[in-house]
C-alpha positions in Angstrom: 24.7 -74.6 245.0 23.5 -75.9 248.0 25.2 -74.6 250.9 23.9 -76.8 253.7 25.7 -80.1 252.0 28.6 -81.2 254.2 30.6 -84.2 254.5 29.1 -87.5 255.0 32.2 -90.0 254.1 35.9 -89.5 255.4 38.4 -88.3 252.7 39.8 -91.6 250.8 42.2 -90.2 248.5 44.6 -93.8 249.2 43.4 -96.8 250.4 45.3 -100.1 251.3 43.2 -103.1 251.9 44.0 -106.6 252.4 43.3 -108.1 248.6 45.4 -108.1 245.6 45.6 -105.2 243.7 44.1 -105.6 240.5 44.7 -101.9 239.0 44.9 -98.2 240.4 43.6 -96.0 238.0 43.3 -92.0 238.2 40.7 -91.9 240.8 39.6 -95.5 241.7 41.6 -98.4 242.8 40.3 -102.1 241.9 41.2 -105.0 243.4 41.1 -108.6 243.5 38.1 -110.8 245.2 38.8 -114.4 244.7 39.3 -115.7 241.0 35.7 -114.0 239.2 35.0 -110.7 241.2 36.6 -107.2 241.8 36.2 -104.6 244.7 36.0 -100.8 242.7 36.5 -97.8 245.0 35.9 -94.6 243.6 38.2 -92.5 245.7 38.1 -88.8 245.9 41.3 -88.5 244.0 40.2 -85.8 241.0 41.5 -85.5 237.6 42.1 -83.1 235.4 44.2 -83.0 231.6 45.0 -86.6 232.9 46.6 -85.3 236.1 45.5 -86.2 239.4 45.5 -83.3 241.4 45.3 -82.8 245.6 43.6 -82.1 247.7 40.9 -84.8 246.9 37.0 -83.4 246.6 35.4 -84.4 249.7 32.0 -87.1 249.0 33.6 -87.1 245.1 33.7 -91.3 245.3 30.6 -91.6 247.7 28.7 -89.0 244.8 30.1 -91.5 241.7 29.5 -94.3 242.9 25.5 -93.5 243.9 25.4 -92.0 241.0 26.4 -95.1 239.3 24.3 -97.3 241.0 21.4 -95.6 240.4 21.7 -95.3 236.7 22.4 -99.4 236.7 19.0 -100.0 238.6 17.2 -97.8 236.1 18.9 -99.1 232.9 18.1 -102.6 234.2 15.7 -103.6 231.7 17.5 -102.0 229.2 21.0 -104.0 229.4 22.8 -106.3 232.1 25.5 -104.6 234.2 28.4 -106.1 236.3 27.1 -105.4 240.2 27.2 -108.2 242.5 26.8 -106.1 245.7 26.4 -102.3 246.2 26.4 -102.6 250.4 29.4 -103.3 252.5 27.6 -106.0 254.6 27.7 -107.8 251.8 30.9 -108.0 251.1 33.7 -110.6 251.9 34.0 -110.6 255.8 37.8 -109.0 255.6 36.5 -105.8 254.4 33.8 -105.7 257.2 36.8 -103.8 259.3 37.2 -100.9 256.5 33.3 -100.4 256.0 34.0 -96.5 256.9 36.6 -95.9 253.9 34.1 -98.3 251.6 30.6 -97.4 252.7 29.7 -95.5 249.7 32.7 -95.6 248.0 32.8 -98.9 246.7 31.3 -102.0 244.7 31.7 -105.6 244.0 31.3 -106.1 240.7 31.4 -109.4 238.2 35.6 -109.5 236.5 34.7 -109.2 233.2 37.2 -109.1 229.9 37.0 -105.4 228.9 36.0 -104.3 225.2 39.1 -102.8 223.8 36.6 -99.8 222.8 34.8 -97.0 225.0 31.4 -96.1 223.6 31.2 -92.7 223.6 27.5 -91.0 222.8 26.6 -87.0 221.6 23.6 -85.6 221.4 24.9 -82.3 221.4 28.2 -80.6 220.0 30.9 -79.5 222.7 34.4 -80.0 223.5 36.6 -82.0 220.9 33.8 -82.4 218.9 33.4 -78.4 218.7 36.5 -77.9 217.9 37.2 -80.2 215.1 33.5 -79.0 213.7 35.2 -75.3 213.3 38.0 -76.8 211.5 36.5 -80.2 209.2 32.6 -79.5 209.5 32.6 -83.0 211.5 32.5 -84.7 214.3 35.0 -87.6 214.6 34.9 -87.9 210.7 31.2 -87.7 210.5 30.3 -84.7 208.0 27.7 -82.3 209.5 25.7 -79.5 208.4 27.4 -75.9 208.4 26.4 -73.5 210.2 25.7 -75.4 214.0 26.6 -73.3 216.8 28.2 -74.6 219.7 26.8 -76.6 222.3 23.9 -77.5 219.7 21.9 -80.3 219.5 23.2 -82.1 217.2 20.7 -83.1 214.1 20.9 -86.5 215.3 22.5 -88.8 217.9 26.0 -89.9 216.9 27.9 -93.3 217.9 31.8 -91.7 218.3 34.2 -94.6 219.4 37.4 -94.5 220.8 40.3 -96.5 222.0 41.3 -97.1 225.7 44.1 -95.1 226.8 47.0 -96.3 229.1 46.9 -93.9 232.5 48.5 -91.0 231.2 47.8 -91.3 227.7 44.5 -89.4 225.8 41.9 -92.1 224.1 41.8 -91.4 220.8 38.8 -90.9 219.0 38.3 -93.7 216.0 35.6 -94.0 213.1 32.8 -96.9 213.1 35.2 -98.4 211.1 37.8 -99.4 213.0 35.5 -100.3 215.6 34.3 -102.5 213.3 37.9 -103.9 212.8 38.5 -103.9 216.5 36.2 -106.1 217.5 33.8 -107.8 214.5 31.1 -105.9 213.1 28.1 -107.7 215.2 29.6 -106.5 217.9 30.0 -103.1 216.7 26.8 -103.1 215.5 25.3 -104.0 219.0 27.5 -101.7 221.0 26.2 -98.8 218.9 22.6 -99.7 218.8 22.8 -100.1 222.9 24.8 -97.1 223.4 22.6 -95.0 221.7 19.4 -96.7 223.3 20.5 -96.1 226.7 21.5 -93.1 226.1 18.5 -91.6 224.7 16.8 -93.6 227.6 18.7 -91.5 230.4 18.6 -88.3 228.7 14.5 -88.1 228.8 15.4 -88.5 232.5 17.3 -86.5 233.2 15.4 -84.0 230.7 12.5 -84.7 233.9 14.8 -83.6 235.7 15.6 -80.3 234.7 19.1 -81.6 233.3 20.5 -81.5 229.7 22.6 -85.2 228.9 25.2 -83.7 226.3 27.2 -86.3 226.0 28.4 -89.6 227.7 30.9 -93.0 227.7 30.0 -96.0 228.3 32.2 -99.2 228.7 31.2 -103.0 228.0 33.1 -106.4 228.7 32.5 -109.8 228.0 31.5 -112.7 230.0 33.1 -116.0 230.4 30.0 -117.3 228.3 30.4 -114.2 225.9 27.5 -112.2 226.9 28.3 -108.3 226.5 27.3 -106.3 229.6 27.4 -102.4 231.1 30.3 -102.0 233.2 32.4 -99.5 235.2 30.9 -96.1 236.0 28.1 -94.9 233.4 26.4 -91.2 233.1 28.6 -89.6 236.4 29.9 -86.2 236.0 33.3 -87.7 235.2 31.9 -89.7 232.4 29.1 -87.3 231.1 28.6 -83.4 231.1 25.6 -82.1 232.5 23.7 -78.9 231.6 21.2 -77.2 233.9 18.2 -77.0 231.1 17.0 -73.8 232.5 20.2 -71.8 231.7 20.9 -73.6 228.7 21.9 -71.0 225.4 23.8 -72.6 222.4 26.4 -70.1 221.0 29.2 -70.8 223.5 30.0 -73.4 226.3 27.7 -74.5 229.2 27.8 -74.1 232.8 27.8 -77.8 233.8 27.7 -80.3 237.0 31.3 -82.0 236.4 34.6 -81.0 236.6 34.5 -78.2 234.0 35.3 -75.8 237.1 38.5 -77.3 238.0 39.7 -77.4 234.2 38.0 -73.5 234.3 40.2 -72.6 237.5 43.3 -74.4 235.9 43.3 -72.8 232.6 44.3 -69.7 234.2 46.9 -70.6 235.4 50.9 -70.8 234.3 50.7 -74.5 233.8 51.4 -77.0 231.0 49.3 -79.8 231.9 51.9 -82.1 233.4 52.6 -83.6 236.9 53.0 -83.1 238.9 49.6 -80.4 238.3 49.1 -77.4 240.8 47.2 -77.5 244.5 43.8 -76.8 244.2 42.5 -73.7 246.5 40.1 -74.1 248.7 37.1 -72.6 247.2 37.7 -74.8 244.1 37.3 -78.0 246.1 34.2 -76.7 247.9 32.8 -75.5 244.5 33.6 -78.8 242.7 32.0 -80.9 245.7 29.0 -78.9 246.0 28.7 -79.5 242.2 29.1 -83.1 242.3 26.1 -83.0 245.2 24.2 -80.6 243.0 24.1 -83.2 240.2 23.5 -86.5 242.6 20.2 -84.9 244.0 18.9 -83.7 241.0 19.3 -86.8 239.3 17.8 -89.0 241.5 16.1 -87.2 243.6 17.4 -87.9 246.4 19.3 -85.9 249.1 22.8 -86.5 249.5 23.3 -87.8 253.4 24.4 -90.9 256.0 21.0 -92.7 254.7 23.3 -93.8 251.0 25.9 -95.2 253.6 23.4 -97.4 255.3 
């Protein structure tokens, strides 16, 4: 880890603007901007087992949401995505007063009508899907070959549904099937194909860049003239897991740039994974931060300072 990054946003763990609220999730709250648009800000609230947890990671929303935007310029030619504005100048003049809680932190974005799927892509075998390969020899119901050690590549890419949780609840993986039923089988068919095509797209980058893409979610929604486009956060740390290459050795887990080293620090603990979850010490925050940076600059390249507020 780098240890010259510091701090270049103020802690937003809450925020209280002067729009309707359109939905607080675990770590961003959305709201209204007049009758088609929506503010996102990615706080620096962290979740773990579907707990939010305090203290907040300091640059966490900044690091997302940079993150985010970068991977929406480069998949540009690849599929539409909901951004109307990425700056807060250009935002309504009532949030001009809170640019220092927004500046990096948030997004105006298109309202859409969310897909009642996520899109989640593996190219590799790890977490859930590891563990139901040592019991069924598959991957959500798709039969694989014996004998695959974890954190793998997997023979080939796989398309593994699931269904959007309520905050609280775990999404639960479903087959091609019942995606199918979900929402009609063109657009099954389409969400798969582009899933996978964007995915293999920002793996061979971030292959460039000396990072392995395991795995990643992506979600869609629909416009008013039914056009399917890429929406809320795609290939962060909280949506992905990311492998340094170089240190890379299938046959057990992966040291990675996401919050694997909260879930790490909390599974040894005496704690059963409800709320209210335990305080985070301080060298976990620093560590998890300094990850989050890690993964921002090697990504795009770019350092990780007051010129991404601008």
């Amino acid at each position: 880890m780098n240890p010259g990054l510091t701090q270049i946003t103020p802690l937003v763990t809450t925020t209280d603007l002067p729009l309707k609220v359109f939905r607080r999730g675990k770590v961003r709250d959305v709201y209204h901007v007049g009758e088609d648009q929506l503010l996102m800000v990615a706080t620096d609230r962290i979740s773990a087992f579907d707990v939010v947890l305090e203290p907040g990671i300091p640059d966490k929303g900044a690091c997302l949401t940079q993150m985010s935007n970068f991977w929406f310029d480069a998949l540009r030619g690849e599929v539409e995505n909901h951004l109307i504005a990425t700056k807060v100048a250009d935002f309504p003049t009532e949030l001009q007063p809170y640019k220092d809680i927004l500046a990096g932190h948030a997004v105006l974005v298109e309202r859409l009508e969310p897909l009642p799927v996520e899109c989640i892509v593996r190219g590799y075998i790890s977490g859930s899907g590891w563990k139901e390969y040592k019991k069924q020899q598959s991957v959500c119901g798709i039969p694989l070959p014996a004998g695959l050690q974890e954190s793998q590549e997997l023979p080939e890419v796989l398309f593994t549904p699931s269904t959007k949780a309520e905050i609280g609840d775990h999404d639960e993986n479903i087959s091609f099937e019942k995606c199918v039923e979900i929402v009609g089988k063109e657009t099954a068919d389409w969400l798969r194909d582009t899933s996978i095509r964007i995915y293999r797209k920002a793996r061979a980058h971030a292959a460039s860049r000396g990072i392995i893409l395991a795995d990643t979610k992506f979600e869609f929604g629909r416009r008013a003239d039914g056009a399917i486009v890429l929406m809320d956060e795609i290939l962060t740390p909280d949506s992905s897991r990311f492998w340094p290459a170089d240190e890379f050795e299938p046959g057990h887990g992966q040291p990675s740039f996401d919050k694997q080293f909260v879930r790490d620090y909390l599974e040894t603990l005496d704690w059963d994974k409800t709320a209210p979850g335990p305080l985070l010490p301080s060298n976990v925050v620093a560590g998890t931060a300094a990850r989050y940076k890690e993964a921002f600059e090697k990504i795009t390249g770019t350092k990780f300072g007051p010129k991404l507020l601008e």
